[in-house]
N, C-alpha and C positions, 0 to 999 in steps of 0.2 A: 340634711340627713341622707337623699343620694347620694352624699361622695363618699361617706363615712364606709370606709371594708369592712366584710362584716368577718367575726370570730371565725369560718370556717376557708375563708380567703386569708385571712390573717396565717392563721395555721397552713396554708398552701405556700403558704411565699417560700419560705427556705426550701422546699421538695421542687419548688421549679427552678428557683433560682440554681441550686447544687447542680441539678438534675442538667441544666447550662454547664455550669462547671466542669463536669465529669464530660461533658462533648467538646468542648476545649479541650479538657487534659488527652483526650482520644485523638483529638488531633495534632497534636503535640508530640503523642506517643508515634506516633505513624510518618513521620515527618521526618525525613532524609536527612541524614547530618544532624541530627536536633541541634547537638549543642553548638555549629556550626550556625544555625540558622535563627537562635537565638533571637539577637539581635533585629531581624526582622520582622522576627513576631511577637517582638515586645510587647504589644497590646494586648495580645492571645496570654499571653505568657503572665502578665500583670492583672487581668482578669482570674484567672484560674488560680495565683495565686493571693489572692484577695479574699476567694471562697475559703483557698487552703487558709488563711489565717481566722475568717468567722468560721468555720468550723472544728480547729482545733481550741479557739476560746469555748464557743457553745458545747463543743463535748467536754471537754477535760478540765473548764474554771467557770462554767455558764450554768445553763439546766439542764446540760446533757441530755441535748437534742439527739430523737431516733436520727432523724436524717443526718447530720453533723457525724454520727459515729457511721454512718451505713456510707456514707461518701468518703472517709477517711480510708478505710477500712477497705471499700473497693480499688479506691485507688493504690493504696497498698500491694493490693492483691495484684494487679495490672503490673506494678513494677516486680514483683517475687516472681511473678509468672514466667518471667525472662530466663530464670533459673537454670527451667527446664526444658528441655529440648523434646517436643509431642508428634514429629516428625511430621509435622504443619508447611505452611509456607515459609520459606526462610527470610522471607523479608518484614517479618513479625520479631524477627531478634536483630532489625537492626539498629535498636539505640541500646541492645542489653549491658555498652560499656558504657552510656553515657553519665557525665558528672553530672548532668542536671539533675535527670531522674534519682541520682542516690544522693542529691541535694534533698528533695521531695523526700526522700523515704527515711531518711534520718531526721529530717523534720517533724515528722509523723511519729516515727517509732520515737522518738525523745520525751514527748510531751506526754504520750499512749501511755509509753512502759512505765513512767515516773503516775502516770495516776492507778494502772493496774495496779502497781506494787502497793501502792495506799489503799487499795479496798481491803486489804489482808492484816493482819497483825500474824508473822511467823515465830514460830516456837525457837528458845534459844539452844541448844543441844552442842555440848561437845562430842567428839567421836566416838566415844565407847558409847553411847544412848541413841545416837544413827540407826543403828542396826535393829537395835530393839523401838524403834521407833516405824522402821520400814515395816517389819513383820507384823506388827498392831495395824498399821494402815491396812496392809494388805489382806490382814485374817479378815477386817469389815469387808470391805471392800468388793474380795474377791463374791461373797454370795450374801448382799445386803438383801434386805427387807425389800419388794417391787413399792416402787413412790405412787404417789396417784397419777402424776404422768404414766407411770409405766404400766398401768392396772389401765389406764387409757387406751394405751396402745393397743394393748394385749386382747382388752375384749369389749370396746367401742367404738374403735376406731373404723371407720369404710373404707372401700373404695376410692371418693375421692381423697382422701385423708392419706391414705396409703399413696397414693400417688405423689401428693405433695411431701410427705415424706421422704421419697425416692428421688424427689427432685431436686433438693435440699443437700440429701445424702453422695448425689452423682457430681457434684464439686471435685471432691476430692475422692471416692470412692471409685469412679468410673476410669479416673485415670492414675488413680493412686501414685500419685508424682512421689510419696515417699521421701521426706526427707531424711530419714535413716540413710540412703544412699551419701550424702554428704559429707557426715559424721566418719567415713570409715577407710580414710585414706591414713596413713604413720606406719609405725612401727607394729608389727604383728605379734599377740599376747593371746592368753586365753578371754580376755573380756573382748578383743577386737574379733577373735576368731568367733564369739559366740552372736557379735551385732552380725557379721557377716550368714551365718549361720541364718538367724531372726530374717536377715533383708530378701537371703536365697528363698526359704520358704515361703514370703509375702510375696514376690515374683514367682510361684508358683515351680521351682527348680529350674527355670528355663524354658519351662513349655508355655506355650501361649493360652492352651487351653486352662490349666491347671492356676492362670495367674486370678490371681481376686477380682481383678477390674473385669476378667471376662466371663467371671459369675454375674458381676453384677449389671455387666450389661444384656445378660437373659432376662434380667427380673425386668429391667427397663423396656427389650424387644414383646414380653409376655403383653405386658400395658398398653402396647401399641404406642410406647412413649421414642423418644427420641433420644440417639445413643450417643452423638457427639457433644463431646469433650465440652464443656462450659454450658452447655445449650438451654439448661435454668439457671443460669448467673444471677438476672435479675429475680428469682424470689428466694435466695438465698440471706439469710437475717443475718445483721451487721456481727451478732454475738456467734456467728459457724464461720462466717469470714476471720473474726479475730483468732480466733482458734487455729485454723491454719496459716495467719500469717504470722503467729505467734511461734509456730514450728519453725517456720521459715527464720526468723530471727534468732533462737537459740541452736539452731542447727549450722548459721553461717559463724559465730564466734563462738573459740573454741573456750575462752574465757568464763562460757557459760554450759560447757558441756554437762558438768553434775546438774545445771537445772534441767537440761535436756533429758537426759535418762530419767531421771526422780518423774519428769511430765510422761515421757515414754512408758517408764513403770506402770504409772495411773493408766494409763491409756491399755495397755495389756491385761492387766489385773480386770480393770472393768467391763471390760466389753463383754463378755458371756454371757455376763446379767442383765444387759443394758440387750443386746441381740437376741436373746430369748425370747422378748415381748415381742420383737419384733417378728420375730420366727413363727410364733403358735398365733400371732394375730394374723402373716400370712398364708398359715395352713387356714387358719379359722375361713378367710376370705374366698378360697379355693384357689389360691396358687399352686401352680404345678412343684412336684418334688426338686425340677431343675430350677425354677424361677426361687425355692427358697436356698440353694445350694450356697448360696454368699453369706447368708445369716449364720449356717449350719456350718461352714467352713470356715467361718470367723469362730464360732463358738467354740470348735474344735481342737483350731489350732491357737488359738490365743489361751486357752485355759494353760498348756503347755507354755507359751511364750511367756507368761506371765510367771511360773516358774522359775524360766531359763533367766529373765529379766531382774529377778529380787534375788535367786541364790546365786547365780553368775557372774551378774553385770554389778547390780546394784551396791551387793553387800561386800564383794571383794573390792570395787572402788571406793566404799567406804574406808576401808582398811587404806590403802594409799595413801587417799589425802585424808587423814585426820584432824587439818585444823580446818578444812573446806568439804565435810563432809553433811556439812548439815544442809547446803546448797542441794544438795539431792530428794532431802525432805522437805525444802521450799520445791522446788520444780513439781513434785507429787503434790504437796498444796495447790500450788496454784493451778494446775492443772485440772484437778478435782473442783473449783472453783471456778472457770472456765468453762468449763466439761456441761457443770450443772448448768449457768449462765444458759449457753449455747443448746441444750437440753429444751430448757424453758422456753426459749423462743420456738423452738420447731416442736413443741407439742400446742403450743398455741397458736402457728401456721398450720398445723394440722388439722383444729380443732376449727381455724375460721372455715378450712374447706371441705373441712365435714357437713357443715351448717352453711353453706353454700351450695348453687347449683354448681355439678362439672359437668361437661357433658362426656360418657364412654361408649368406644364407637361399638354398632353390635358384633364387630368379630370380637373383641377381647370380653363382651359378657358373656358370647357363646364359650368362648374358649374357657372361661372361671365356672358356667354351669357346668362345662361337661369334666373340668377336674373337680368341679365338687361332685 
């Protein structure tokens, strides 16, 4: 009977085993010549991917194991991240051309995207019923009913709650890597002049002040939180990582651009309603007017964007491609499908560090007494 594991070792093994995995792959990634040096660390190499093949079973043909999707999905992240250029150290892009890594990531994205696509049944639509398709989504959409997530956010949410929130959100929020920027190289039209348009004012027209990422890193300075780039990776939920590496993927082939926009749509349209809560839960908190500026600046400009995005973008590429126009109203499914997903997880990270201790230091309560 001593030797017998018991259920809560049992349920440990994959989180440490992966949790190995991912430090291999770290060192992998970090590693001079990779695919040059292969060969050497075939052991390294054959380990890590041994994890990569039990965890694309246990996620995508198994029981869709938390850890299995949250180990897939960072490592994903790790290689997209090569992308972008964060004006870091430059020896952090030195494998950004290698084959092995986009051996990795096509192996990944292969198995991922073929099971996302199956959680869905997509509507069949020729192209005259697009259009009137997109405007139905978008009249919900735009100002739905608050969920009980969002009725959470809004007016139970704390302190620590709001923090973890923030931490979650500073992924992709603090640096807004943007993959709109990718999408907007060809030939110049009124739909490419309107993305470029969309990318200027999410950059804030140039000014640094004026750009989203450095609203939100006041909200981050107010908390006394920490402002560099990645620096809550690890409590990021595997369903906020697929979401952006899910951008990353329909952003690099252009084959899939209608699902792009249709996702981009979703994402414009929704956000007002979705930031709202977040907005009056952190006045409610006593946030400062500047620390809510990225709520209130999303809000603002995205209600417009979301416009510019369904009469602009959306509906006149409709018209274009007519036999490949319904791909625009998959992209806005599934997006909205994701969105939710990824939703769910961070009100329930939110909701375990509400009911947990945090600890906040006393300048940042003095500083919320005295703007409350």
């Amino acid at each position: 009977m001593e030797n017998l594991i018991s259920q809560n070792q049992l349920k440990a093994l994959p989180a440490i085993y992966l949790a190995k995995a991912e430090e291999q792959f770290e060192t992998l990634l970090a590693t001079d010549e990779l695919d040059q040096q292969l060969e050497s660390l075939s052991h390294l190499a054959e380990k890590f991917e041994e994890a990569l093949e039990f965890s694309l079973e246990a996620a995508y043909a198994g029981d869709a194991s938390d850890h299995a999707h949250l180990f897939l999905q960072r490592v994903l992240y790790r290689i997209n991240r090569l992308k972008f250029f964060w004006y870091d150290d430059l020896s952090n892009y030195k494998n950004e051309s290698s084959d092995y890594l986009r051996t990795i990531r096509q192996r990944i994205e292969a198995a991922w995207q073929s099971w996302e696509l199956s959680q869905m049944e997509f509507p069949e639509l020729d192209g005259g019923a697009v259009s009137d398709a997109l405007r139905r989504r978008a009249e919900v959409d735009v100002a739905p009913a608050p969920s009980r997530n969002d009725m959470y956010f809004r007016d139970q949410m704390g302190v620590c709650g709001y923090r973890r929130l923030l931490e979650i959100a500073s992924l992709d929020g603090l640096v807004e890597a943007s993959q709109l920027s990718r999408t907007l190289g060809g030939v110049g039209n009124k739909i490419h002049s309107m993305m470029t348009r969309l990318l200027i004012e999410e950059y804030g027209g140039g000014r640094l002040s004026r750009k989203h990422s450095s609203f939100f890193k006041l909200m981050l300075a107010e908390l006394d939180m920490n402002t560099r780039p990645e620096a809550y990776f690890d409590t990021v939920p595997w369903e906020v990582l697929a979401t952006i590496n899910h951008s990353f993927l329909l952003s690099e082939r252009k084959q899939l651009y209608l699902r792009y926009v249709g996702g981009l749509l979703y994402t414009e349209i929704s956000v007002p309603a979705a930031f709202d809560s977040y907005r009056i839960a952190a006045e409610r908190l006593g946030m400062s007017k500047e620390a809510r500026g990225y709520w209130e600046l999303h809000i603002k400009e995205d209600e417009r964007h979301g416009r510019w995005m369904l009469n602009d973008i959306a509906l006149p590429l409709a018209e274009m491609y007519p036999s490949k126009a319904a791909d625009i109203v998959c992209g806005y499914d599934q997006q909205k499908f994701m969105s939710a997903r990824a939703g769910k997880a961070t009100a329930e990270a939110v909701k375990r560090s509400d009911n947990a201790d945090c600890v906040i230091s006393t300048r940042t309560l003095a500083s919320l007494e005295v703007a409350a």
